[in-house]
N, C-alpha and C positions, 0 to 999 in steps of 0.2 A: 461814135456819137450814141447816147442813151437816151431813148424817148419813154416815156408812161403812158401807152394807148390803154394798157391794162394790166393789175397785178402777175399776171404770167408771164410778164416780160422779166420780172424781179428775181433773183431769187431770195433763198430763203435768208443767204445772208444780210444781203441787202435790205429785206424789211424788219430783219432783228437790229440793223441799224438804224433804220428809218424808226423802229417805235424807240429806241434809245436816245435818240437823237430829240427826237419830241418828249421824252421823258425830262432829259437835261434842261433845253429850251423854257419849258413849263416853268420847272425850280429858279432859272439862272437865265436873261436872256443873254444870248451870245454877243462880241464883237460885231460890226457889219461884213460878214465875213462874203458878201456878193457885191462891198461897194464898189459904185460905179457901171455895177451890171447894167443891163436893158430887156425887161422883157415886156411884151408883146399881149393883151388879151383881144382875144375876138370871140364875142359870144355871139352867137346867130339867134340866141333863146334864150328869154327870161332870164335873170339871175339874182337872185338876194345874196343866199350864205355865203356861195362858192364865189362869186365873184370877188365879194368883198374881203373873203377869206382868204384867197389867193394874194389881192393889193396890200393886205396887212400882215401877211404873212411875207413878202418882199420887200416892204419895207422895214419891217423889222431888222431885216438883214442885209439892209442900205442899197437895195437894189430899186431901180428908177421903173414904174410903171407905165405908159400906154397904152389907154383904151381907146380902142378902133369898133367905131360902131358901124355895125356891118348894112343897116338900112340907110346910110350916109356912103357906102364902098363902091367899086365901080364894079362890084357882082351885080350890084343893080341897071348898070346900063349893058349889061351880058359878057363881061368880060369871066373866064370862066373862075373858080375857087382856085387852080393851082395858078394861075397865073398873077392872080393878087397874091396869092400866101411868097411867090416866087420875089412880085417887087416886095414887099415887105420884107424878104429876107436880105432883099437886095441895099437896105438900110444895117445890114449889122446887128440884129437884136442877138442877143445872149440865147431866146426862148421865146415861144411862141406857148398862148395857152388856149386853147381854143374849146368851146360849148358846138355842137351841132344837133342837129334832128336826122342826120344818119347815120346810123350806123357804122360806117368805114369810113368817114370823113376822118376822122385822125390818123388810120392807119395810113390813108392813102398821101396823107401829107407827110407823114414820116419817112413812108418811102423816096422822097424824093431826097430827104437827104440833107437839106438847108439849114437846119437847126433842129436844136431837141424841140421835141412838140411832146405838150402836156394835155392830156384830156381830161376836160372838164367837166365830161357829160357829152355822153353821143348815143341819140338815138334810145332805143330799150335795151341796148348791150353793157357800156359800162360805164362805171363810173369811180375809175381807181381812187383817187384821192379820198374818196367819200366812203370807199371798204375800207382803205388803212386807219381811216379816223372810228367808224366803226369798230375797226378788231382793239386800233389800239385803249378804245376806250372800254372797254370787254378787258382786255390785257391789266389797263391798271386797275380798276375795280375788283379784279377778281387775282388782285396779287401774282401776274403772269402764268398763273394758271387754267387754260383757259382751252386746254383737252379736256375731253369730255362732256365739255362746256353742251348745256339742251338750249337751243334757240328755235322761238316757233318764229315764222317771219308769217306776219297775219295781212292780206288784202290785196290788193291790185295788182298779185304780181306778176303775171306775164308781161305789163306793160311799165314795169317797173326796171330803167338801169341801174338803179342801186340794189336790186333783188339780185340781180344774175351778178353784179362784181361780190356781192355781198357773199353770195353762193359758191363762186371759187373761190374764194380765199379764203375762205373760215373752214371750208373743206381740208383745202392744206395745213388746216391747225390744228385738225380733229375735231372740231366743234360739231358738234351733231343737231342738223339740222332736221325740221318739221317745218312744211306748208300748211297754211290755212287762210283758206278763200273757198269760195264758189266756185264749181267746175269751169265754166269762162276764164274765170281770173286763174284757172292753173297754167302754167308752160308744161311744158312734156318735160319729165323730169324722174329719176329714180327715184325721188326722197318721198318718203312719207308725208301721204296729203290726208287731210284734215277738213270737213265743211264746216265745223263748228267749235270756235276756241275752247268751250267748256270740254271736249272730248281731251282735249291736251291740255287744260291747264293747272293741272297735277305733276308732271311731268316735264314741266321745262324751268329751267332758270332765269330765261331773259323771253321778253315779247318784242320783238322788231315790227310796231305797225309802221303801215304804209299807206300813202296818201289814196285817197279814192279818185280813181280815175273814172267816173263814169262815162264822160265823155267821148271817151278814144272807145268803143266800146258802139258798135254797129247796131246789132241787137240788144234795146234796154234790158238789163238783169231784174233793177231793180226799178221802184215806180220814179224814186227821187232819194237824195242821202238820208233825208229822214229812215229810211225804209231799211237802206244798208244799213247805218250807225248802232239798229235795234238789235243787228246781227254779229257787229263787225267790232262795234266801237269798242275799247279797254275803259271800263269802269271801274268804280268804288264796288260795283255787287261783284261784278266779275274777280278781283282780284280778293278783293276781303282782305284776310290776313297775313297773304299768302306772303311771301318775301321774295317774288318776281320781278323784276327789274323790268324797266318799259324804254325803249327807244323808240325813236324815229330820226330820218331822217330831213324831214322839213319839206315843203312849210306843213306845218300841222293842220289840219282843218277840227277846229276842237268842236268838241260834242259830238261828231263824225267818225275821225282816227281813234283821239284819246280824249276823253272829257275834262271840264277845268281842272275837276277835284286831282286826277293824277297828275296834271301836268303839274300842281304842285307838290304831288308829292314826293315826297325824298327816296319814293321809287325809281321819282322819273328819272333818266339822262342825257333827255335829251337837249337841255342848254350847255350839258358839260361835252355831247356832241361838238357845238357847235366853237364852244373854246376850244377844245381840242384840235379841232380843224384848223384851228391860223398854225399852232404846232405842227402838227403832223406837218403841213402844207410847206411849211417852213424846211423841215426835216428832207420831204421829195424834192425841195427847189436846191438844196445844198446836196443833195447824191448827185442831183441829175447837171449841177453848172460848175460845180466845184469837186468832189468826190471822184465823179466820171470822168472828168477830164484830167484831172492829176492821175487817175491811175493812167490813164490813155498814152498822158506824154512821159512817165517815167518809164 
């Protein structure tokens, strides 16, 4: 049984499939090649992209969704997380997908063994689907060549889990990574850190902003986003002429993260991010319920 708690469970062949796979998908939708499947979401947190992305990325592929709202679940009358995850599998789903705010809530569910479990976001650790959509979207734009590749990843990131999925996987592709943030906002980390975009933005090909957390954040940095944005935000003055690519991965806080003007411009990636994601998403649900398990039983 194959779960996705994080890129490193993958190997390498596996996501040269997975971006193949989302490559074909894109051009050609497929057969419903999951009909009749069942899978399962339970997000414990917020979700726009990913949720939806996930639902439409499943039915694409004729597979029947499921949403389990977890302030409706009987965690709320203290029944514990494995033991709902436990009945729910006790129903037969295909897949469970699940968002948390800790950290080890997916591992801990895979371990038990009941079904593949998909993470959707857990905690500030990972958030696989949302690196493979990332790299693969790096991968096509830049014709699969994508060693060498300079990405500054700019802002909140210690409390960022698309920073740290972001961070090991691109790693493994040789993509060469630069931070930039505020000493607060860094994680402990070997990569070259940065307090101020203008010192790197000579030097990189892609900018990966990230949302401003100021919130999770004990001691204020800054007065208010005003304050951050004058430091942080990707502009028209900041980029100029440059031929920098801009990502994020959502939700945007514009004039904050990246201002109107990029987010239109044909720098930006980040709505082709977010197509990219029902692909991709598509791609991890067909390794992980059909792929995985044909190799299993042959």
């Amino acid at each position: 049984m194959q779960h996705l708690v994080d890129t490193d469970q993958l190997s390498l062949e596996q996501i040269f499939a997975i971006l193949e796979d989302a490559r074909r998908f894109k051009e050609k939708l497929p057969p419903p090649l999951l009909r009749d499947r069942v899978l399962m979401t339970l997000f414990f947190e917020a979700s726009t992209r990913t949720r939806s992305s996930f639902e439409v990325a499943a039915k694409r592929l004729g597979a029947h969704v499921v949403h389990l709202d977890p302030t409706r679940s009987s965690t709320k009358k203290g029944e514990t997380l494995e033991d709902t995850f436990a009945n729910l599998c006790a129903m037969d789903p295909d897949g469970v997908i699940i968002r948390h705010s800790e950290n080890d809530t997916p591992s801990r569910l895979a371990e038990m063994e009941l079904v593949p479990v998909i993470n959707a976001g857990a905690g500030n650790y990972a958030h696989p689907t949302q690196a493979l959509l990332d790299l693969f979207t790096l991968w096509e734009w830049f014709d699969g060549e994508v060693e060498g590749l300079r990405v500054a990843i700019v802002g909140d990131i210690v409390n960022s889990r698309v920073a740290a999925s972001d961070i090991r996987l691109f790693r493994r592709f040789g993509i060469e990574l630069s931070l930039v943030a505020p000493k607060p906002f860094m994680p402990i980390t070997n990569l070259p850190q940065y307090e101020k975009i203008e010192e790197i933005i000579d030097e990189v090909d892609v900018i990966m902003s990230l949302r401003a957390q100021l919130e999770r954040h004990k001691k204020p940095i800054f007065d208010d986003y005003e304050e951050y944005a004058r430091h942080y935000c990707v502009t028209e003055d900041l980029l100029d002429d440059r031929s920098v690519m801009v990502m994020h991965p959502g939700p945007v806080m514009r004039n904050i993260d990246i201002s109107d003007e990029i987010l239109d411009d044909p720098r930006s990636l980040v709505l082709d991010q977010v197509r990219n994601g029902v692909y991709v998403r598509m791609a991890v649900l067909k390794l992980l319920l059909l792929d995985s398990r044909e190799g299993t039983e042959s």
